[in-house]
C-alpha positions as CSV (number, residue, x, y, z in Angstrom):
1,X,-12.8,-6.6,1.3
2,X,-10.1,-8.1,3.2
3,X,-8.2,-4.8,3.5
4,X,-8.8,-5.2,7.2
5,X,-5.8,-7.1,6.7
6,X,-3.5,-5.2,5.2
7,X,0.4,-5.4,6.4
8,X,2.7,-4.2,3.2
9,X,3.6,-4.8,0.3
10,X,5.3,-7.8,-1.7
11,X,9.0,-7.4,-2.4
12,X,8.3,-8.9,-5.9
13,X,5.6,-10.4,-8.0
14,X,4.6,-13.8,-7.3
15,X,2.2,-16.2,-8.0
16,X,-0.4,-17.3,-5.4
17,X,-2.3,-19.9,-6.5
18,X,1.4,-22.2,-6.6
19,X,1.3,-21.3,-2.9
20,X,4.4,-19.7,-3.5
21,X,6.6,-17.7,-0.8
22,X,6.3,-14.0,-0.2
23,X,8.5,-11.5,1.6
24,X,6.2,-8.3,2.4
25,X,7.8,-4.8,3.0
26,X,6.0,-3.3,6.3
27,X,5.9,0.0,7.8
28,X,9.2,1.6,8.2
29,X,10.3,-0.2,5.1
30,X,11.3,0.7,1.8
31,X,9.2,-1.3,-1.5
32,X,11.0,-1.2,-4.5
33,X,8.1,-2.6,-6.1
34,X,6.2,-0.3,-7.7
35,X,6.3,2.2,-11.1
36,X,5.0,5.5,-11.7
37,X,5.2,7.0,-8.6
38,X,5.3,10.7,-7.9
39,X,8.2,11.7,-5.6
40,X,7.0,13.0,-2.6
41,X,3.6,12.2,-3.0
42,X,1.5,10.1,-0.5
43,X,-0.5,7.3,-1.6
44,X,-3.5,5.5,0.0
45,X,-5.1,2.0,-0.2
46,X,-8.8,1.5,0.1
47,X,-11.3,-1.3,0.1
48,X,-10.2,-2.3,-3.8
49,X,-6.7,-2.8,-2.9
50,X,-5.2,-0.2,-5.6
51,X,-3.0,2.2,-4.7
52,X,-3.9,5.9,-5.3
53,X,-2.6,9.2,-5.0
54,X,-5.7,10.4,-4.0
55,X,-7.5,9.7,-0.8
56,X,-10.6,7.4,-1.2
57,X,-13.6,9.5,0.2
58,X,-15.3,6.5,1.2
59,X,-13.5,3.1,2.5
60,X,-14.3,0.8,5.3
61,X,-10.6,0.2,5.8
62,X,-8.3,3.4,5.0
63,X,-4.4,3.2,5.3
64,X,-2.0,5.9,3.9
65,X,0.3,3.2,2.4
66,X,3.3,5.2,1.9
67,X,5.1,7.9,0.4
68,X,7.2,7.7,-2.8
69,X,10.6,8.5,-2.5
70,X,11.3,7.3,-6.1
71,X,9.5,6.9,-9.2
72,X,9.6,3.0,-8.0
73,X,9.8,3.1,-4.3
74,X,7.3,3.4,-1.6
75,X,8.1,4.6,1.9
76,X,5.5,2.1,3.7
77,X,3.6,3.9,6.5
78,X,0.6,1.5,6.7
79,X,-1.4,3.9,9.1
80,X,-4.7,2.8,9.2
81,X,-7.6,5.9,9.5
82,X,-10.9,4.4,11.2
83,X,-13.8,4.8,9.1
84,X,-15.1,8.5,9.4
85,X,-11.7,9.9,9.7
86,X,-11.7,11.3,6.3
């Protein structure tokens, strides 16, 4: 996993392999680049890179991501939780 080095999120989607240009939301920001989210809720990213509303039990690399403050936004905390923090 390359969690490890997790900063944000991409502002949009883009494709990598044309070595295209991103611009990442980081902590503090606000992502409007996501769908389904439940407002209020706090989502997580583990070793598969998915976000989840659910925290992983175990991960080598934990961060709360965010919390949703729309259906399609995402609060970004990027906190990370060393391994045993659960």
């Amino acid at each position: 996993s390359n969690m490890k080095n997790f900063i944000g999120f991409n502002t949009a989607a883009v494709d990598i392999s044309t070595s295209a240009s991103a611009t990442i939301t980081v902590k503090g920001g606000l992502n409007e680049n996501q769908s389904s989210l439940t407002v209020g809720q706090k989502y997580w990213i583990g070793d598969g890179g998915k976000l989840v509303a659910k925290k992983p039990f175990h991960s080598l690399h934990l961060y709360t991501a965010g919390i949703a403050t729309a259906a399609t936004k995402l609060l970004v905390l990027n906190d990370f939780i060393p391994y045993g923090g659960h």
